[in-house]
C-alpha positions in Angstrom: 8.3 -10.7 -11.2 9.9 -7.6 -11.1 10.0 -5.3 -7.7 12.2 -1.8 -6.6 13.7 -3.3 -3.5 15.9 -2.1 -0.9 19.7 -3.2 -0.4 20.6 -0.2 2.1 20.6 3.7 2.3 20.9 4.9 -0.8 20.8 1.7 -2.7 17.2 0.5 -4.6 17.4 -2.0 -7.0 14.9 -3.5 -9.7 15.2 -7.3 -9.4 13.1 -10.3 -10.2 12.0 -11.5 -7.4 9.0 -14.9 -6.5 5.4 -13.3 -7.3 3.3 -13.3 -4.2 0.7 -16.1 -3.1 -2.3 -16.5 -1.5 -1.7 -17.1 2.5 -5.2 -15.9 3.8 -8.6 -16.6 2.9 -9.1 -12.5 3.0 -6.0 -12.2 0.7 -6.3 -10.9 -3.1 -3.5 -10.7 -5.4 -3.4 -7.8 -7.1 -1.5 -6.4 -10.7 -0.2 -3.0 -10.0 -0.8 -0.6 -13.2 0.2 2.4 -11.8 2.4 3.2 -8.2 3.8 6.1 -7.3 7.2 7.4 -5.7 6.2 8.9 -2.2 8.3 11.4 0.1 8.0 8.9 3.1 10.0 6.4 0.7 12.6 8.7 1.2 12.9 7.9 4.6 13.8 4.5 3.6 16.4 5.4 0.5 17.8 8.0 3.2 18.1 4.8 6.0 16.2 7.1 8.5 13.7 4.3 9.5 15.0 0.8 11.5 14.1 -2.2 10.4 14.2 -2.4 7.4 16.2 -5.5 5.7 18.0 -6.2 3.1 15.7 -7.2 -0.4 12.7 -5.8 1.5 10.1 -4.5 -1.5 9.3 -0.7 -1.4 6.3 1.4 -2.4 2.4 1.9 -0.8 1.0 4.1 -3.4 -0.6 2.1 -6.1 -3.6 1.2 -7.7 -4.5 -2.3 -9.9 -6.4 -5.0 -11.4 -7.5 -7.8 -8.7 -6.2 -11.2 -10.6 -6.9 -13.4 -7.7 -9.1 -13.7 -4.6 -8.8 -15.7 -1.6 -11.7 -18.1 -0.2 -13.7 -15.6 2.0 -13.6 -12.6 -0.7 -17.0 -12.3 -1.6 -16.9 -8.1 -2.8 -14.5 -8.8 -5.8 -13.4 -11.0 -8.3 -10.7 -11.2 -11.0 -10.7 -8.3 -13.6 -11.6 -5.7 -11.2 -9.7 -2.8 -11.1 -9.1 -1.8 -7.8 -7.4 1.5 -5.3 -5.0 0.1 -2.6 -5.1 2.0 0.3 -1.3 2.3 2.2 -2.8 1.3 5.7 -3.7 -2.2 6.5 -6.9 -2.3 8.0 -9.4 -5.4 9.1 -12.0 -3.8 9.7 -13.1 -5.6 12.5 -11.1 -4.1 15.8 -12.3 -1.0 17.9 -10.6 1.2 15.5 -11.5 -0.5 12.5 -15.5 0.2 14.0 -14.3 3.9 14.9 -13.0 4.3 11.2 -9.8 4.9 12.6 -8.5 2.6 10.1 -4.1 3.8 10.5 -4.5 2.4 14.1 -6.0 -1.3 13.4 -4.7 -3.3 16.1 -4.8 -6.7 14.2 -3.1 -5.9 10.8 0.7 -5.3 12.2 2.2 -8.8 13.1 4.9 -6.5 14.3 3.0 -4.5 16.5 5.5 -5.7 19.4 8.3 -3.6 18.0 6.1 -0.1 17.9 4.8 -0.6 21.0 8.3 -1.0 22.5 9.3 2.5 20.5 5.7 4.6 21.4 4.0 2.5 23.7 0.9 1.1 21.3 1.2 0.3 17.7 -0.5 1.2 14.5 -2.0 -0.7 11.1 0.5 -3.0 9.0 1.8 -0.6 6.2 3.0 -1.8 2.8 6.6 -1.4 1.8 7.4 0.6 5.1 9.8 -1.5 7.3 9.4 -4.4 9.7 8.0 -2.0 12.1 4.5 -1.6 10.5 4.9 -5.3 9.7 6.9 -6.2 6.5 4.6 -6.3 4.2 5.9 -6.2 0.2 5.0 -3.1 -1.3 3.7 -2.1 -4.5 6.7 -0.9 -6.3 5.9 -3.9 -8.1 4.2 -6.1 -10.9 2.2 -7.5 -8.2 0.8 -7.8 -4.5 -0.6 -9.8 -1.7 -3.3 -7.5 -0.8 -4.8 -9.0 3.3 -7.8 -8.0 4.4 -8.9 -7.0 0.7 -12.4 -7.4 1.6 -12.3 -4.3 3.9 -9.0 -2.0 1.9 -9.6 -2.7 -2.0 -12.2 -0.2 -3.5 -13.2 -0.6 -6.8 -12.7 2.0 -9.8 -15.1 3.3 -11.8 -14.6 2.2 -15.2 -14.7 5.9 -16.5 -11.7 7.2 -14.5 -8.1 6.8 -15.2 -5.2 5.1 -13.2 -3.8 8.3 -12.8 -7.2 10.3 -11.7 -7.3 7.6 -8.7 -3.9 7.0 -8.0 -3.5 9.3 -5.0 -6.5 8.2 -3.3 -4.5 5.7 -1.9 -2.4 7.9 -0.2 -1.4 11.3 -0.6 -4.9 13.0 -1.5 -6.8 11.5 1.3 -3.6 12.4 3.4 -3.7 16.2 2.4 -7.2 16.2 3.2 -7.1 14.7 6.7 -4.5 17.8 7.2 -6.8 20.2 5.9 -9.9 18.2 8.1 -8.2 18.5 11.0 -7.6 22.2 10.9 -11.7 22.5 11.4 -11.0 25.2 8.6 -14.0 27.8 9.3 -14.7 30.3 6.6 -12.4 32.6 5.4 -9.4 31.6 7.4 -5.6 31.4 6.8 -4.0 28.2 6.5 0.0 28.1 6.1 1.3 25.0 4.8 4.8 24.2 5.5 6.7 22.1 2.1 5.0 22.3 -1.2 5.5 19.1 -2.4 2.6 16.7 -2.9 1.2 16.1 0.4 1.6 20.3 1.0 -0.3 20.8 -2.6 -2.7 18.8 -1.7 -3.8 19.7 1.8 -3.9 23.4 0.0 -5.9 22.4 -2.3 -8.0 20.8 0.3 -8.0 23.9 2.7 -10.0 25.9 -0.5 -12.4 23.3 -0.5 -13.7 23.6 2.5 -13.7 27.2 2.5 -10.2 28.5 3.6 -10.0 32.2 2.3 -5.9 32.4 2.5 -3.7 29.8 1.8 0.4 30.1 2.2 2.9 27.8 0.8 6.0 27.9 2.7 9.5 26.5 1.1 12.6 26.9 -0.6 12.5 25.6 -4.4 11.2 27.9 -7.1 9.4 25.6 -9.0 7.3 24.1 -6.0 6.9 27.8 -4.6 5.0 28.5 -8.6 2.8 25.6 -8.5 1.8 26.6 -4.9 1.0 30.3 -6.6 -0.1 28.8 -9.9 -2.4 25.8 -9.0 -3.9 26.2 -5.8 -3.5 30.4 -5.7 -1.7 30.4 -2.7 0.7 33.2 -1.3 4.7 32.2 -1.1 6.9 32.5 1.6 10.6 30.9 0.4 12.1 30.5 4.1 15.3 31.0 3.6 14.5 34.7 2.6 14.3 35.6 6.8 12.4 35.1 9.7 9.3 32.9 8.4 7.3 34.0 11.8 8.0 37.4 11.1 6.6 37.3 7.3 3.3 35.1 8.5 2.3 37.7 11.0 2.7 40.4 8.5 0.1 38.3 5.7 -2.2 38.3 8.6 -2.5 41.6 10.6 -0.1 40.9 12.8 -2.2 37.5 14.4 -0.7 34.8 12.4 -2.5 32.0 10.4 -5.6 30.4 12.1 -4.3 26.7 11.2 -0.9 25.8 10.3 0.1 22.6 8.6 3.3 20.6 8.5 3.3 18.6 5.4 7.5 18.0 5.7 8.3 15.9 9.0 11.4 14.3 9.8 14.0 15.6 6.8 13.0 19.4 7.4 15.7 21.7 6.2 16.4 25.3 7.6 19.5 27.8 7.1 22.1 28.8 9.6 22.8 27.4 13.1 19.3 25.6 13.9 19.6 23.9 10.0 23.2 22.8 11.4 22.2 21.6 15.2 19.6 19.6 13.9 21.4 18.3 11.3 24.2 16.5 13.2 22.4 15.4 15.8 20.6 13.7 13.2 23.7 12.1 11.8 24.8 11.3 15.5 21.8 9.3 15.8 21.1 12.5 19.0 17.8 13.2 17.8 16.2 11.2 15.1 14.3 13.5 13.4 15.1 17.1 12.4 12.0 19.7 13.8 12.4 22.6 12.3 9.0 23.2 10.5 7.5 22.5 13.4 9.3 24.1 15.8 8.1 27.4 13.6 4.5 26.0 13.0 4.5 26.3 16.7 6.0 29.8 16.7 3.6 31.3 14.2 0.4 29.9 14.8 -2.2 32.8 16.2 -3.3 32.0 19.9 -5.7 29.4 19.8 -4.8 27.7 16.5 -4.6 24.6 15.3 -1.2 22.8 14.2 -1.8 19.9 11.8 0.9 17.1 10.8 0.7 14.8 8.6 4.4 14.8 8.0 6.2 11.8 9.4 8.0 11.4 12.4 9.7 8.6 13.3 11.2 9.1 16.9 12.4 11.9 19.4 13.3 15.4 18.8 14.7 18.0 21.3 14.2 21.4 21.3 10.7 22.4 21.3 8.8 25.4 22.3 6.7 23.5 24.3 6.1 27.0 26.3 4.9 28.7 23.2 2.5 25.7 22.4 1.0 26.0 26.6 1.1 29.5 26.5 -1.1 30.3 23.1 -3.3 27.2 23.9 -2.5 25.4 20.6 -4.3 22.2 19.2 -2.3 19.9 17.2 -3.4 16.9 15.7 -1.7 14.1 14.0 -1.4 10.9 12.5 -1.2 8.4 9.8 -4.1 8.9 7.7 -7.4 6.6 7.4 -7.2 6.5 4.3 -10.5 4.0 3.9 -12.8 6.7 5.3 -12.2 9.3 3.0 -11.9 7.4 -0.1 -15.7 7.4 -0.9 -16.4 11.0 -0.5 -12.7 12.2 -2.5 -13.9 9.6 -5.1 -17.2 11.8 -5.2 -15.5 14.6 -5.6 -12.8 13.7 -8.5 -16.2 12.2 -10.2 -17.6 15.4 -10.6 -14.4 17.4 -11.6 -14.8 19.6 -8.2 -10.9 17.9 -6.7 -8.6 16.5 -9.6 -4.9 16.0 -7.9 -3.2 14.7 -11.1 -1.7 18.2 -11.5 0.9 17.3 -9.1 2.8 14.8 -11.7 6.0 15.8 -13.2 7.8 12.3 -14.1 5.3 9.3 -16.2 8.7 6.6 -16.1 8.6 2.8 -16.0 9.5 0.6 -13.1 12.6 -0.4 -14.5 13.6 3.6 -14.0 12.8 3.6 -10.5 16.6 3.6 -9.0 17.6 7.0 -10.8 14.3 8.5 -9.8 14.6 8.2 -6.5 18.1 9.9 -6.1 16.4 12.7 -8.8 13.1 13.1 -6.8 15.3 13.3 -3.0 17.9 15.8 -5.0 14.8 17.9 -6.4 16.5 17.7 -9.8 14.4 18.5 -12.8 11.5 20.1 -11.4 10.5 16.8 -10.0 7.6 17.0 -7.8 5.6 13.6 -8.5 7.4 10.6 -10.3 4.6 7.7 -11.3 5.7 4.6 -12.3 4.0 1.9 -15.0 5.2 -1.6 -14.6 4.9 -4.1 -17.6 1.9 -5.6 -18.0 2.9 -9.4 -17.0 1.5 -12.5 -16.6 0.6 -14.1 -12.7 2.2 -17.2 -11.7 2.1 -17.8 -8.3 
């Protein structure tokens, strides 16, 4: 089959590699009909997580048809079509029961390596490194799928691939931002990075009743579809002070929630855009805080800071006074992606959430190598690249 896999920084390749098997009576094998290019892939093009290996396949975003079940699947058969949600999750473990499904402790045969880095360890992941467990992605023409019983949810026959395609990741991720703000009515949310996870979590913010929402980045076209699509005001932050310009949209208090939907590649001008960025390089730091240092900065006293933007290790200079001093709540995470996928499914069922706005690029899989380096360069208005692979036959 063929599968975008990773060679080193910078370097994806489309090769044909063995189709997956059945190795657990939970397992399913899945065809992928649709998968989608995400920002946190970028952190593997851009070499910025460890562990990853050479010919290792890519990708967690994808939905499919189920063309083979192991011996304990009882919920689904062959022909279904099915969404794959990015965390691993058995469904079983004190998490699993808490539906705290990104922090399964039996899904990541890794889990050794994480807790060596943070202490405890999260759900497998697919396509994201040997840390969360090396599991082949779904940049692919097909997947081993564990614990499908409890992850695999089926489509309804009268929605497309692409109408579904983001429940598996990014819509259920920019909703978790937006549900962990505890958004009362009429409040301001700021939302650092207007690419698809920021959209999103705007989106989401209106839904459940925010009555501001402010886009905050640098690229014209993502600034208009922040404006355009989900009505938001625009800050571009390399125009000045982005604190300043927040307090002044909201009387001087600052926005109620803030959300940082950027993480570890955050860019900002002049001398803190140049610190952060060597000490990134010189493996100092591994992670470059800027949005959140200013997430911190302009949130009103008593706000909430919200991240679903990745991190991978240890940053230095925080305003860890700022966040004591104004009695900040921040909450983060990887998201649990199974418990929201019934209620978002609801909603995109009767037209009330539709997230397909967000594509730019419809390319096959064979395209995938240039759209990476296009989608990390922001070339051609990219925003959302979706991939189709061929429709092949499964030998195992």
């Amino acid at each position: 089959m063929k599968a975008v896999v990773w060679h080193g920084k910078h370097d994806v390749r489309v090769d044909e590699v063995p189709a997956p098997r059945i190795l657990n009576p939970q397992d399913a094998i899945v065809r992928v009909t649709l998968t989608g290019l995400c920002g946190s892939d970028l952190h593997l093009y851009d070499g910025l997580i460890p562990t990853m290996q050479k010919g290792d396949i890519l990708g967690h975003e994808f939905v499919g048809e189920v063309v083979e079940v192991g011996s304990k699947i009882t919920n689904l058969a062959a022909g279904d079509r099915v969404i794959v949600p990015f965390p691993i999750a058995c469904g079983e473990c004190w998490y699993c029961k808490k539906e705290l499904y990104a922090l399964c402790d039996n899904s990541n045969p890794n889990s050794w390596m994480l807790e060596k880095i943070y202490g405890d360890s999260g759900a497998g992941i697919f396509g994201y490194s040997h840390l969360y467990g090396g599991y082949s992605g779904g940049q692919a023409e097909f997947v081993r799928v564990p614990y499908a019983d409890v992850g695999l949810h089926k489509i309804p026959n009268h929605l497309t691939d692409e109408q579904v395609l983001f429940l598996t990741d990014i819509l259920p991720t920019g909703y978790q931002a937006a549900d962990n703000c505890n958004i009362q009515p009429d409040d301001t949310v700021a939302v650092w990075g207007c690419g698809p996870v920021g959209l999103l979590a705007m989106k989401c913010a209106l839904h459940m009743g925010a009555g501001q929402v402010i886009g905050i980045d640098r690229f014209p076209d993502r600034l208009a579809m922040a404006k355009k699509e989900c009505g938001a005001e625009i800050v571009n932050y390399e125009g000045g002070s982005v604190v300043e310009r927040l307090h002044n949209l909201t009387g001087g208090r600052g926005p109620d929630s803030c959300i940082d939907a950027v993480g570890m590649e955050a860019h900002a001008p002049g001398l803190e855009g140049a610190y952060d960025t060597v000490k990134q390089t010189l493996r100092l730091e591994t992670d470059r805080p800027m949005a959140l240092r200013q997430l911190i900065q302009a949130c009103r006293k008593g706000g909430t800071v919200s991240v679903p933007g990745v991190y991978g290790g240890f940053v230095d200079k925080m305003p860890v006074g700022a966040f004591f001093a104004k009695g900040l709540t921040m909450r983060a995470g990887q998201t649990h992606v199974q418990r929201y996928i019934p209620q978002l499914l609801n909603l995109i069922e009767q037209r009330a959430l539709d997230a397909t706005f967000i594509i730019t690029h419809r390319i096959g899989l064979d395209e995938a190598p240039a759209a990476y380096k296009m989608f990390r360069e922001k070339q051609n208005g990219c925003v959302k690249v979706v991939m189709k692979p061929r429709m092949a036959s499964y030998t195992p």
